[in-house]
C-alpha positions in Angstrom: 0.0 0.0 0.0 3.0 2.5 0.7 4.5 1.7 -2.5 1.0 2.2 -4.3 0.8 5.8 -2.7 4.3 6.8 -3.1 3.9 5.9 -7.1 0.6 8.2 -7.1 3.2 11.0 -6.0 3.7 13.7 -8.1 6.9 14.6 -9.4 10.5 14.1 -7.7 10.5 17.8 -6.7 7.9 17.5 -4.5 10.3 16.8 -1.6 12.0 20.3 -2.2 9.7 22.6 -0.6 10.4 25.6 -2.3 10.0 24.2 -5.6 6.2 22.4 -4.5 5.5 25.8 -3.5 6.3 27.5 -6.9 4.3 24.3 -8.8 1.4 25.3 -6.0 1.1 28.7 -6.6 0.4 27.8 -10.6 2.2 31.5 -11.7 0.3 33.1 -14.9 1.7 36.2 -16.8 -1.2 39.1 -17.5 0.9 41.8 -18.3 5.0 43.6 -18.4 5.9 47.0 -18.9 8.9 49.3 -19.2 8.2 52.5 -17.1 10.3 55.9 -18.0 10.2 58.3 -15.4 11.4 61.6 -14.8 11.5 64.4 -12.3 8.9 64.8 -9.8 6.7 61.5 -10.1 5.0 59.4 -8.2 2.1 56.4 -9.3 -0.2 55.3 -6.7 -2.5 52.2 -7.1 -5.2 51.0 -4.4 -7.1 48.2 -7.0 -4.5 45.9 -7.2 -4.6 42.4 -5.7 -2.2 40.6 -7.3 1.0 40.0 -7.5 3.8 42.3 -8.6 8.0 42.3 -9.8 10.0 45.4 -10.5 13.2 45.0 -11.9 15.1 48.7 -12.0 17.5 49.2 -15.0 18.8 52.3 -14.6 18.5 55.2 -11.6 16.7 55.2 -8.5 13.3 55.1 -7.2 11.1 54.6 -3.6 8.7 52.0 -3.6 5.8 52.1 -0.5 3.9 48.8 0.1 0.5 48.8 2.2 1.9 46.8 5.1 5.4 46.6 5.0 8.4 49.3 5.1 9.3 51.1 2.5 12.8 50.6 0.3 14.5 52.8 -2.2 15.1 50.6 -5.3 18.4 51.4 -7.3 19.8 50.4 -10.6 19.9 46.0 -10.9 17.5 45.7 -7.6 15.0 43.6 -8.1 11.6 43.5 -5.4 8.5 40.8 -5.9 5.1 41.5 -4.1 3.2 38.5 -3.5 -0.1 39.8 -2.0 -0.3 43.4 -3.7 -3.1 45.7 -1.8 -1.6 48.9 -2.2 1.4 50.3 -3.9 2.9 54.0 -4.4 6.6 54.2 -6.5 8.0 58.0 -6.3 11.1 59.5 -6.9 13.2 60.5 -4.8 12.9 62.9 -2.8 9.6 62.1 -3.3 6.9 64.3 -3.8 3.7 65.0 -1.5 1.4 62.1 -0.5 -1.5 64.8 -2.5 1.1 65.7 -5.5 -0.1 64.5 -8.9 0.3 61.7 -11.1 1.7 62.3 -14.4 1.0 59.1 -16.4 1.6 58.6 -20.6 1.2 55.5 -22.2 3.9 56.4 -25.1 4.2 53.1 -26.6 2.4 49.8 -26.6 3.9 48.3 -23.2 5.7 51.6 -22.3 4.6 54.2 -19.4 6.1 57.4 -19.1 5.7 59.4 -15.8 6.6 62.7 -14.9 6.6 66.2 -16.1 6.2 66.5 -19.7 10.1 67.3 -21.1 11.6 66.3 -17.9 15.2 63.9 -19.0 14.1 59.9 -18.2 16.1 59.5 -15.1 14.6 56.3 -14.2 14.2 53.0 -15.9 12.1 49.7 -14.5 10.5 46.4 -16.0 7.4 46.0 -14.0 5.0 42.6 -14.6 2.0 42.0 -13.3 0.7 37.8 -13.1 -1.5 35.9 -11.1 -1.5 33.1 -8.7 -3.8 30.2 -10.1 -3.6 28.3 -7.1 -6.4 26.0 -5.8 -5.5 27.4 -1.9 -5.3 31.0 -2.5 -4.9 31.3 1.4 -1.4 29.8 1.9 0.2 32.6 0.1 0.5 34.6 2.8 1.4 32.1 4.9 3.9 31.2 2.8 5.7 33.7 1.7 7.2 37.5 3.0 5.1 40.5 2.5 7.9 41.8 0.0 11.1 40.2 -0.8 13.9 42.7 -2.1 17.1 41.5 -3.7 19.7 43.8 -4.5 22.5 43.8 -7.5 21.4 40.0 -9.0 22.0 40.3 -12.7 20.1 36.7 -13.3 17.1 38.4 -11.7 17.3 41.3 -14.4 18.0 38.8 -17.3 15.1 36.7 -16.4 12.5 40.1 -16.2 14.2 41.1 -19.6 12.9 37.8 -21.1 10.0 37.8 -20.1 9.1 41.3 -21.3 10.7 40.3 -24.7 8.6 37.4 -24.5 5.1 39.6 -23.8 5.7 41.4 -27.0 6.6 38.8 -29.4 3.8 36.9 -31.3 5.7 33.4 -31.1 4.8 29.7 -31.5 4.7 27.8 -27.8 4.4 32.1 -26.2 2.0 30.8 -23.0 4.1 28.2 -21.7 7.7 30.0 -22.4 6.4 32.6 -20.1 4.4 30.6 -17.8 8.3 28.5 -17.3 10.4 31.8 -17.6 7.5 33.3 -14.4 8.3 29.6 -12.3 12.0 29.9 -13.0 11.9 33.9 -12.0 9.6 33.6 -9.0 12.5 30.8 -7.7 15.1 32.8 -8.2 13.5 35.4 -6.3 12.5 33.3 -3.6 16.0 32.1 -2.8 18.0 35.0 -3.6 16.4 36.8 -0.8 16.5 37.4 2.6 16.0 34.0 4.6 17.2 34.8 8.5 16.2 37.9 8.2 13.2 37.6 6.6 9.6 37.2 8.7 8.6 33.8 10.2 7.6 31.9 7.4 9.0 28.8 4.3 11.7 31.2 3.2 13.2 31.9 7.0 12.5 28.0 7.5 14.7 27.1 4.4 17.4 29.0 5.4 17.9 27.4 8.7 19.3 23.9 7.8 17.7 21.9 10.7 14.2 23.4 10.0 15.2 23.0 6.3 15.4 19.1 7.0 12.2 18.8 8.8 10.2 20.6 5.6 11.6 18.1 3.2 10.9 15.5 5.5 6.8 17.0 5.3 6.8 17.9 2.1 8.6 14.6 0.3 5.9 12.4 1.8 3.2 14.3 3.9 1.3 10.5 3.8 4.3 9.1 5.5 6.0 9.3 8.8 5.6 12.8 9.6 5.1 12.4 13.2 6.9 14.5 15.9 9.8 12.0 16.6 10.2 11.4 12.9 10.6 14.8 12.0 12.8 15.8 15.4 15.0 12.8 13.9 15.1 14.3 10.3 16.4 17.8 11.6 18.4 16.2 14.6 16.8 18.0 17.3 14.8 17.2 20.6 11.2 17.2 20.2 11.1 20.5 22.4 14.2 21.9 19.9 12.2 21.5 17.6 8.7 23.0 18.4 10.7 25.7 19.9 12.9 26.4 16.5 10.2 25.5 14.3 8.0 28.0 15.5 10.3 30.5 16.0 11.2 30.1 12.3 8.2 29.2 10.2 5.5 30.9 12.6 4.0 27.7 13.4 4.3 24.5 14.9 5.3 21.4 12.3 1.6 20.2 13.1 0.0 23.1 11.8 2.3 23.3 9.5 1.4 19.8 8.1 -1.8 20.1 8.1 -1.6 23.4 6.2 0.1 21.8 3.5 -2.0 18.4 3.5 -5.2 20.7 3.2 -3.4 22.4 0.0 -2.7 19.6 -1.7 -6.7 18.8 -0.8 -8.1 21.6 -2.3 -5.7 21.4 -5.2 -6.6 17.5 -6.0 -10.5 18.4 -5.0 -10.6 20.9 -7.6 -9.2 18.3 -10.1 -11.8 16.4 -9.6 -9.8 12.9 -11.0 -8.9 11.4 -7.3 -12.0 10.4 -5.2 -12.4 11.2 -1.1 -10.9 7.7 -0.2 -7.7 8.3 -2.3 -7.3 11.9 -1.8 -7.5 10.8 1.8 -4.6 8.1 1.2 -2.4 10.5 -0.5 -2.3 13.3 2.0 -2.1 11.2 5.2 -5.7 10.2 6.4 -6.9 6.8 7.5 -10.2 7.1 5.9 -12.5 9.3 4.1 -14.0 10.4 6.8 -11.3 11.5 8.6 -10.4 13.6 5.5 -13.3 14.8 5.5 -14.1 16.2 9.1 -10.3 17.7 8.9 -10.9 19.6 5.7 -14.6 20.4 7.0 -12.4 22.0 10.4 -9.9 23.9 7.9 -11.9 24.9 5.0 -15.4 25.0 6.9 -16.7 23.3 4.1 -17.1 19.5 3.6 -15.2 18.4 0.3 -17.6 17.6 -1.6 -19.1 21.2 -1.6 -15.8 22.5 -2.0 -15.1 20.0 -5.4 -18.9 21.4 -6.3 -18.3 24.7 -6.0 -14.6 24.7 -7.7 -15.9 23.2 -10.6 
């Protein structure tokens, strides 16, 4: 029966947790841009809810996110906004909160801000995607408020793709950008801050005791994922690791868990190809019932509904 389960596992890089994170999120492009900017300017957006990158070619720029501190952003810094609510870019010194937006589309995918005459002194490729995941509320969970990575050329190269890719009318287009988005989003994800970030997967990773236990959960969340198993797996005492665990991720390994199992539910639920019994079997529950008064306690719906409504 193990081996049965473990063969209906998906693919090998499901025991790296940031990479089952990426292929959870299901990353779609909707739009890139090249922004041109020039003395006093500032763009303020409150109707955003999804996800944002801005990679800065050339000069300098401030960029205020509802929510989190703001950061100046200079030539070859990247910064990635998961959960977008709110978002004001300026320059710097910048203007007023009141002052006024000076926006031009000048070109098809090209935004010019500022006075009218004033010299570009600021460059950016800005993209906008989507998360297509079936458990929209893991993301912030998951992943930092705004991750900001400074001076990393392959982060630059990979926005420069994609925008090339946007414009171009080429054969095999949607999937070219939907790998080039995984492969950016990765890049991102790693090349940022992990001790320093907030409690959460990225400050997990970087601690390699923590690191071990997430593999341990994520390469078979079926299997023995039980306190001792997973205290073994990172080398800790059981108390080490609630203690560390928590103090890293934000949570304890059992909430943690069953985070992730319900996930991979409402991901295979929406699917609809698996029924209750072997949905149940692949995450780790003894029955479908069990499944489904866990999923009814998370979700606080029962899975059926959920599958009903989804589809």
């Amino acid at each position: 029966m193990n081996d049965q389960r473990k063969s209906e596992m998906p693919d090998p890089d499901a025991s790296d947790p940031l990479s089952a994170t990426v292929a959870l999120l299901r990353p779609e492009m909707q739009l890139s841009k090249r922004i041109e900017a020039g003395g006093d300017w500032q763009v303020r957006r409150d109707d955003l809810d999804s996800p944002l990158y801005c990679a800065v070619v050339e000069g300098v720029c401030r960029m205020e996110v509802a929510g989190a501190p703001a950061v100046t952003l200079r030539a070859g810094d990247f910064v990635l906004v998961p959960a977008l609510t709110g978002l004001r870019m300026t320059s710097l010194p910048p203007p007023g909160a009141q002052g006024t937006e000076r926006r031009l589309q000048v070109g098809p995918g090209v935004v010019r801000l500022g006075p009218e005459g004033a010299p570009v002194a600021m460059r950016a490729l800005v993209g906008h995607c989507r998360f297509r995941t079936h458990a929209p509320h893991v993301v912030p969970t998951l992943l930092p408020r705004v991750i900001h990575v400074g001076d990393q050329p392959r982060l630059t190269a990979l926005v420069r793709m994609i925008h090339d890719e946007t414009r171009a009318d080429r054969a095999g287009r949607t999937l070219a950008l939907r790998r080039l988005l995984e492969v950016l989003l990765i890049e991102a994800l790693r090349s940022g801050p992990g001790v320093g970030a907030a409690p959460g997967l990225l400050r997990g990773l970087a601690d390699p005791r923590i690191a071990a236990a997430l593999a341990r959960i994520h390469d078979d969340p079926a299997g023995d994922v039980s306190v001792a198993a997973l205290s073994r797996a990172a080398g800790l005492s059981r108390s080490g690791l609630f203690a560390r665990f928590a103090r890293e991720v934000g949570c304890t390994p059992a909430q943690y868990l069953t985070d992730w199992r319900m996930a991979l539910a409402r991901t295979l639920l929406r699917e609809g190809r698996l029924t209750n019994d072997q949905i149940a079997l692949r995450i780790g529950y003894g029955s479908a019932s069990a499944f489904g008064m866990a999923f009814q306690r998370h979700a606080g719906v029962a899975p059926r509904a959920f599958a009903s409504d989804a589809r």
